[in-house]
C-alpha positions as CSV (number, residue, x, y, z in Angstrom):
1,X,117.9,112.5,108.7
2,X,121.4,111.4,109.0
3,X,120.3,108.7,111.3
4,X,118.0,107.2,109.5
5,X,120.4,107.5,106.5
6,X,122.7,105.1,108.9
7,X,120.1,102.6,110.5
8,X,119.0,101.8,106.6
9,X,122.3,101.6,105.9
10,X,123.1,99.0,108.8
11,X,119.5,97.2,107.8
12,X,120.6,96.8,103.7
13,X,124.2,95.4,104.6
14,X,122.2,93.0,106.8
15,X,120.0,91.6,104.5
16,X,122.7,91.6,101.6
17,X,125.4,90.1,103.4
18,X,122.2,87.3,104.5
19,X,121.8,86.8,100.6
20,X,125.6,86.5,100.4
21,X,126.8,84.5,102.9
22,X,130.3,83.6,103.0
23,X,130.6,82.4,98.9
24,X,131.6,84.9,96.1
25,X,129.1,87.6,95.2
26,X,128.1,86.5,91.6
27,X,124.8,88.4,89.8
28,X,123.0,85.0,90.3
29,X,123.8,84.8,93.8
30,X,122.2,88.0,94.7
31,X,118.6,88.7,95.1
32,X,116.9,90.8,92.5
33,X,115.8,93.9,93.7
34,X,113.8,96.9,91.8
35,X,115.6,98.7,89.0
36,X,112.8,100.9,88.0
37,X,108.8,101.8,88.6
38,X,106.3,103.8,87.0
39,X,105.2,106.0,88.2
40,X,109.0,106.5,89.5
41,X,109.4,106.5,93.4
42,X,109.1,110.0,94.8
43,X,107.0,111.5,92.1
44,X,104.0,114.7,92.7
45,X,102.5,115.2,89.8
46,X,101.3,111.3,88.8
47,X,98.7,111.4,86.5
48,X,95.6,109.6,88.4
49,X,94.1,108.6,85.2
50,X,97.6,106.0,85.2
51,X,96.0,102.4,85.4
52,X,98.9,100.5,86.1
53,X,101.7,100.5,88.3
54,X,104.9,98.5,87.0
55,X,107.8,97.6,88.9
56,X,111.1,96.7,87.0
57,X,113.4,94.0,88.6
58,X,117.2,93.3,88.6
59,X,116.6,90.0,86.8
60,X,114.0,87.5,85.2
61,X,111.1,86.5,87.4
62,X,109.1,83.3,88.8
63,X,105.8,83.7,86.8
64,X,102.7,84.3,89.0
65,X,104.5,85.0,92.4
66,X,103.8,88.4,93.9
67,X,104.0,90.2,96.6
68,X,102.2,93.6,96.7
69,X,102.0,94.9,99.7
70,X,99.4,97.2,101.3
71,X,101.4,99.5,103.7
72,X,98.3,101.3,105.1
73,X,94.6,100.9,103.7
74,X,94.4,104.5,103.0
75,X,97.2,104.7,100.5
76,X,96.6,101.1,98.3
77,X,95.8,101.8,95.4
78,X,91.8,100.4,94.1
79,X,93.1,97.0,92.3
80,X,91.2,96.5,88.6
81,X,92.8,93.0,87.7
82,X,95.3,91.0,88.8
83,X,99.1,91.6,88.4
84,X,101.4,89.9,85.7
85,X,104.6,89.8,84.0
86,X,105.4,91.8,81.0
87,X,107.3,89.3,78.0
88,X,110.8,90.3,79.6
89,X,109.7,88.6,83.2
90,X,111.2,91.1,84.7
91,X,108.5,93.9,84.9
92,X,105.2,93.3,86.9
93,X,102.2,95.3,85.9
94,X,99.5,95.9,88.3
95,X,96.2,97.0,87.6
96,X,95.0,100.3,89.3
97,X,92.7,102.7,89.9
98,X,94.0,106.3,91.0
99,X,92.0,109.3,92.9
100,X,93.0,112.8,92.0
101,X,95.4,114.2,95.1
102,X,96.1,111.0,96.8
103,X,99.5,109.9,98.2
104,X,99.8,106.3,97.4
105,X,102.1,103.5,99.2
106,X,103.0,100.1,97.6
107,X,105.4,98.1,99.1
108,X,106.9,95.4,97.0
109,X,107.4,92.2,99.1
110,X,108.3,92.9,102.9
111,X,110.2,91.4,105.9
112,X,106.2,88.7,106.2
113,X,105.8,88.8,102.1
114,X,108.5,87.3,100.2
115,X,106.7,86.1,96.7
116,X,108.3,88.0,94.4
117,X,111.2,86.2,93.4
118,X,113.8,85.3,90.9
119,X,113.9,82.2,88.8
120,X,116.6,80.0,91.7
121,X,114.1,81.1,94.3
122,X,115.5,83.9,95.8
123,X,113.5,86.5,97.1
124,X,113.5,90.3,95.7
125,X,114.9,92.5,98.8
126,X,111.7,94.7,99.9
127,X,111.1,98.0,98.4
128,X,108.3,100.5,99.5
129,X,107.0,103.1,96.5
130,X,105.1,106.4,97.1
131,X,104.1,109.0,94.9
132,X,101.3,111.8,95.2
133,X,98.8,112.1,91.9
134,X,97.8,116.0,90.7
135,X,94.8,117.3,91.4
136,X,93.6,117.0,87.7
């Protein structure tokens, strides 16, 4: 575990010190990256009658760019509409249909996908969100 703790580590100051160059780190310098999701990252016990899955970002938006990512067919989600942005262009919805007992996987952009990004163009730094849903 410690390992891995280290090579994401060494991958995140990477790609952040890519985003920052040599200049002055400034809020609108940096990429926009995820602040918050529902369901949240990690959970068990998800409700699989949840039809959406949001995703929360550091900053405002470009309007129908996205990049949801399938990590492996057996954990993406069944899609029921096509994604959008909430009124605060900072929270992506994403219409879903959930199974009872199912570990899902949703990566948000990746190192191919990069069309979630902020209003200067700047692409949100990848993010990968799993949960499990209850057996209800």
């Amino acid at each position: 575990m410690k390992r891995v703790s280290v090579i994401v580590f060494v991958l995140l100051a990477g790609i952040i010190g890519a985003f920052a160059g040599s200049g002055r780190v400034t809020l609108r310098s940096m990429p926009p990256v995820v602040t918050r999701t529902v369901p949240e990252a990690g959970s068990t016990d998800v409700d699989p009658k949840l039809t959406e899955i949001e995703v929360t970002f550091s900053k405002k938006m470009r309007n129908g760019a996205w990049s949801w990512v399938v990590v492996s067919e057996d954990s993406w989600p069944t899609k029921r509409g096509e994604p959008r942005y909430l009124r605060d262009r900072r929270t992506c919805v994403l219409p879903v249909r959930l199974e009872p007992g199912k570990t899902y996987a949703v990566a948000i952009n990746s190192e191919r996908f990069k069309n979630f990004e902020d209003l200067g163009g700047r692409p949100a730094l990848p993010y990968v969100l799993v949960f499990r849903t209850s057996n209800r």
